[in-house]
N, C-alpha and C positions, 0 to 999 in steps of 0.2 A: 468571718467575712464571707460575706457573699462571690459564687459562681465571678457575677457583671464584677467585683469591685476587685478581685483577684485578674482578671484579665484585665482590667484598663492599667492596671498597677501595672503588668508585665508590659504591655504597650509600651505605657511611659518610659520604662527601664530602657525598652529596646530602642524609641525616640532618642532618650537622652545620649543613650551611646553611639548611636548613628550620626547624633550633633557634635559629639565628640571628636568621635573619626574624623567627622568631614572638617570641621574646623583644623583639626591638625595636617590633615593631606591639603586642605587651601595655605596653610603656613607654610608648608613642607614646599609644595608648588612656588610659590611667591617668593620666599626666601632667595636672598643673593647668592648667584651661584658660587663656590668657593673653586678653588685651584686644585686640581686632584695630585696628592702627591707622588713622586716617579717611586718605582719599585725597588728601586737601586736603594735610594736616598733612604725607604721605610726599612731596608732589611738592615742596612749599616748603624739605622739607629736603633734599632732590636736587638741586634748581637751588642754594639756598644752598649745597651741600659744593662744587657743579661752578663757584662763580663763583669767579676770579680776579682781580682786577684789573691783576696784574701780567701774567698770561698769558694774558687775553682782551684786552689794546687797549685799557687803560684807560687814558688820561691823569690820574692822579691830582695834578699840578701845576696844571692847569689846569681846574680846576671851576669850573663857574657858583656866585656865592656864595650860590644858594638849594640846592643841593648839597654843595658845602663845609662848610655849618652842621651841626654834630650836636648831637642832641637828645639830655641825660640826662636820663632822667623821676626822676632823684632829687634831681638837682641845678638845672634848669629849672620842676621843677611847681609850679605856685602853693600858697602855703598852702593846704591844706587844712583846713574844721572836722573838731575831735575828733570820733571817731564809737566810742560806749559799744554794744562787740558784746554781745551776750546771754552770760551766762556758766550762772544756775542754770540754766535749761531745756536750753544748749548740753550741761551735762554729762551725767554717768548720769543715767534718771530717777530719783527718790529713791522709797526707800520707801513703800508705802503704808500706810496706815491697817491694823491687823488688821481682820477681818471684813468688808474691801471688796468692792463690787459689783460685777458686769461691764456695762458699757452701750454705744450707740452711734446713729448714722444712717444714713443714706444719700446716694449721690452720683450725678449726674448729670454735673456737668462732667465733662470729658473733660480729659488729664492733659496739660501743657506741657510738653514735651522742655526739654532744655537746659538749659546753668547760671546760676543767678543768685545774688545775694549778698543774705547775710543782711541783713533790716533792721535799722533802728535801734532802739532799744529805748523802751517807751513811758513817758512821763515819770507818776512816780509821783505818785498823786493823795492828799490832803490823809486827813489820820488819821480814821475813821470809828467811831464808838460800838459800831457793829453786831460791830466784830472787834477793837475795840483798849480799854482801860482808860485812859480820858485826865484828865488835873490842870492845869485849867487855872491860869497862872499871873497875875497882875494888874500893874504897875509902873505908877510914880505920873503918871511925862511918859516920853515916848517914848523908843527907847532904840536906838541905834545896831546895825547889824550887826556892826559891829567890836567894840564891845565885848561883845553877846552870844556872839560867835566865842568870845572869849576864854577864858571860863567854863565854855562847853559841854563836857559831858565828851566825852572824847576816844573812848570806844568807842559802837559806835551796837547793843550788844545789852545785855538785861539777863539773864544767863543764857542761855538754848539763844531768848530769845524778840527777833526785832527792836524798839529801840527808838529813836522821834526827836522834835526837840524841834521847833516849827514856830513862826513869828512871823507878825502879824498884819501885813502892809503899809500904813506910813501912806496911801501914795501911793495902791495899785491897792485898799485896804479888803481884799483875798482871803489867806488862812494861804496859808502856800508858807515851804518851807526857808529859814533861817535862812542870809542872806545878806552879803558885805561890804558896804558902800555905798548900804546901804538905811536903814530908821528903821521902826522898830516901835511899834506900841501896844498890845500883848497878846501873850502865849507861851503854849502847850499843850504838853504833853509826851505821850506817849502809848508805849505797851507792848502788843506783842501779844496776845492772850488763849491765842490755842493755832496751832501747828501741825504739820507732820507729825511732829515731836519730843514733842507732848504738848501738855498745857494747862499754863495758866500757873500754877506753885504760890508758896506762901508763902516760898519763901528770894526767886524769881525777883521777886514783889515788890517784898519789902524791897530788895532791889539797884535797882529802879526807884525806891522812896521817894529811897534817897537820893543817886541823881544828880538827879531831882527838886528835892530839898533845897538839895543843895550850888549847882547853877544858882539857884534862885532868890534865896541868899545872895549871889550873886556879884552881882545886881543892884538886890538892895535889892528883892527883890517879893516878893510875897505867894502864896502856893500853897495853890489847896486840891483836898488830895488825897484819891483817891474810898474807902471803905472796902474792905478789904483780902479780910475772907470773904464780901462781895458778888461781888465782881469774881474772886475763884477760883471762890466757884460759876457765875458764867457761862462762867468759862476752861473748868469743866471738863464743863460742859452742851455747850457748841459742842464742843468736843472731842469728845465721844458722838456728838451729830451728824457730825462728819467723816469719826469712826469707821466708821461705816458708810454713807455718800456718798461715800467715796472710791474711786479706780478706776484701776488701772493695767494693759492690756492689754499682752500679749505673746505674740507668735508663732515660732518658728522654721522657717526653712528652710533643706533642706538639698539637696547633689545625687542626684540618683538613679543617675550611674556616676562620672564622673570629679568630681575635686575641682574646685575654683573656686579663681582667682589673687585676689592682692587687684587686680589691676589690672583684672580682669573684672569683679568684683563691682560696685568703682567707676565703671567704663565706662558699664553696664546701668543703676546706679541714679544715673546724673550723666542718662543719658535718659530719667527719670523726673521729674527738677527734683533731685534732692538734691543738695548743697551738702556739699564737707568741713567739717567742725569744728574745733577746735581741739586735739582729744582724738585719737589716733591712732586708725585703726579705727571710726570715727565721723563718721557722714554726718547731713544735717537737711534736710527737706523744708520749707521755709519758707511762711509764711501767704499766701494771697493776699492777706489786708486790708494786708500790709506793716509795721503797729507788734505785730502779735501772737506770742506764741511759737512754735515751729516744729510742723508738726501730726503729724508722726512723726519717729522715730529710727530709722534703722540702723546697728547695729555688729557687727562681729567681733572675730576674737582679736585684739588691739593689739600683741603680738610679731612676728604674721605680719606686720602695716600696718607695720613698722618693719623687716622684715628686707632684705640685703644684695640679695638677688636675689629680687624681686616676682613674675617669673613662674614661678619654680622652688618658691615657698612655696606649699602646699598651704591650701584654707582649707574646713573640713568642715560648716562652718554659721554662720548668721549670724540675728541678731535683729532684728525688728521692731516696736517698740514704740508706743504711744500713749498719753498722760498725760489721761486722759481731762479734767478740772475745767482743767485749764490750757488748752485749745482751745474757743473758741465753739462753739455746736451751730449756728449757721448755715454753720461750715466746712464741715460735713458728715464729719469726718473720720472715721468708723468705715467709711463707704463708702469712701473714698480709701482706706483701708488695706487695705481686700477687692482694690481695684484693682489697688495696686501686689503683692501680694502673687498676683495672677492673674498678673502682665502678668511678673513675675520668675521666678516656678514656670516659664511655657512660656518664657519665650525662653532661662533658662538652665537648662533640665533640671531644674527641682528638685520639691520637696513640700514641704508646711508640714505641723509636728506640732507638738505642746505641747512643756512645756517639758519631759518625761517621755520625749520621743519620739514619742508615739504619733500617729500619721498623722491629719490631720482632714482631711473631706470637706466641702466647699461648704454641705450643709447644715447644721454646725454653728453657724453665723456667724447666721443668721436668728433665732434664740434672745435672742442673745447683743444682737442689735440690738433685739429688743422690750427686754430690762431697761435698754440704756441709754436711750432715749426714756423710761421711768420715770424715771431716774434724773434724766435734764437737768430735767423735770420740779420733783421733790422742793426740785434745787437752786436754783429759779427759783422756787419758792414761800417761800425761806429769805433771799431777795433774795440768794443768793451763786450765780448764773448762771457757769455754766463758762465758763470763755475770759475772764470782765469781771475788774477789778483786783483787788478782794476776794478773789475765787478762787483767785487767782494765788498772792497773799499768804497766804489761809490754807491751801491744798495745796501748799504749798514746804517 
């Protein structure tokens, strides 16, 4: 071979390898970022693969009997009480009202790493005039829970609207759910007026009339129930009012080079307080007060939360959400939302834009926080305060 054919030979060698390299450092770059595992976590699982018992000198016949005991925590743990997780607030947020508002606060506390578990959910509070259409019902001598069980109809809506019957307690004198083993001296029934479904109409009534009815036949009482076009004109006056106090923020972010694993996403926003959900793809930042709903949402695509290989799935964006009337305004949570969505953007590369795309800058959020201090406002003067049960109940 020739000088010339000896050198374009090395050439080519040195091309192809240069095409090599770069193609794998362009892989290498692109590639979803993965979740780096904690130090703690990789030492414990080094010394567990490297223990033996047979091949390290373990006398395993002869254990102290405080060693020999094992523990199943499935089969050893004490009963535990039921514990009712959150389910409507746990899910998507639901639709808002047309013609809703954008509102918010501000935050001060500073954010607690680490994970914690959802609380418990908070025990619903007795049917209230302000949001419900209620009949009360009369019986002559008091009247067992057992047999009100009986009679009560069996679904607890009356159309798209919640409905429930409530007994007066001989013993405690306080309405409260309609129990076995108790004894009653009065029953209410009540029907929502309106929620994020709408206000209450004329079929949705009638369908309250008559489980109404038919309870109060089953025990021989008296029911008097409230007028029909009163009680739609209120359903459908709060409803207008909802209509426009209601409020559901959302932001996205996305990365600015390489993609995000779901095992990243959840790493970063588990050191933020977020909590998995029950929903794949779905994290929850939980209250500090502990009985309240959670004060943001995060979710991504649910396909990628579900695929074979987590750090090889690519994840291109991800939402953060805040329901505004279902969080107290002492939570501060429109601030915490700026937070977490600062504290996310820098540490994993990203930017937050609408839901159109379009990039937002810091200063759009100040805006955004004067209308909802109106807002908390409006709904604090309607006695339906964001975050309290009312609220809860008529923005669901």
């Amino acid at each position: 071979m020739s000088t010339l054919q000896i050198s374009l030979a090395v050439v080519g060698v040195i091309l192809l390898g240069l095409i090599v390299a770069y193609n794998a450092w362009n892989h290498r770059r692109n590639a979803p970022k993965r979740a780096q595992p904690l130090e703690g976590e990789r030492g414990a699982t080094e010394a567990h693969a490297r223990f033996d018992p047979a091949l390290d000198g373990v006398d395993v016949t002869n254990l102290p009997p405080s060693a020999a005991a094992m523990h199943d925590p499935l089969l050893d743990a004490a009963p535990s009480q039921e514990l009712h997780a959150q389910a409507g607030h746990e899910a998507a947020v639901p639709e808002a009202h047309p013609g809703a508002e954008v509102s918010a606060a501000d935050l001060t506390g500073e954010m607690q790493p680490g994970v914690r578990t959802m609380p418990l959910t908070e025990r619903k509070l007795a049917l209230d005039g302000l949001i419900d259409a209620i009949a009360p019902i009369r019986v002559d001598h008091p009247v067992t829970g057992d047999a009100a069980l009986l009679v009560q109809p069996t679904t607890r809506r009356a159309g798209s609207k919640p409905f429930r019957i409530e007994g007066l307690n001989e013993s405690t004198g306080e309405w409260e759910t309609v129990r076995a083993g108790q004894r009653y001296t009065a029953f209410q029934a009540g029907v929502q007026l309106a929620n994020r479904l709408g206000a209450l109409n004329e079929i949705e009534f009638s369908e309250f009339v008559a489980k109404v009815q038919n309870f109060a036949d089953g025990l021989n009482a008296i029911v008097e129930l409230p007028d029909m076009l009163h009680e739609v004109g209120r359903a459908r006056e709060l409803d207008q009012f909802a209509s426009e106090h209601d409020a559901q923020l959302s932001f996205v972010l996305r990365p600015r080079r390489a993609a995000w694993s779901p095992g990243y996403i959840e790493q970063h926003a588990a050191n933020l307080g977020f909590v998995p959900a029950a929903m794949p793809g779905r994290m929850l930042l939980p209250s500090a007060a502990g009985l309240q709903p959670a004060l943001l949402t995060l979710a991504y695509d649910p396909q990628a939360a579900q695929s074979d290989n987590l750090d090889q799935t690519a994840v291109h964006e991800l939402w953060l959400s805040l329901d505004v009337p279902q969080v107290a305004r002492s939570e501060e949570p429109f601030a915490r939302l700026r937070e977490v969505i600062h504290v996310l953007c820098e540490n994993m590369d990203g930017f937050v834009c609408d839901q159109n795309g379009y990039q937002l800058l810091p200063q759009v959020f100040d805006p955004i926080d004067a209308d909802l201090q109106k807002l908390y406002d409006r709904l604090d003067q309607r006695e339906l305060s964001a975050g309290s049960m009312l609220a809860r109940r008529m923005f669901n």
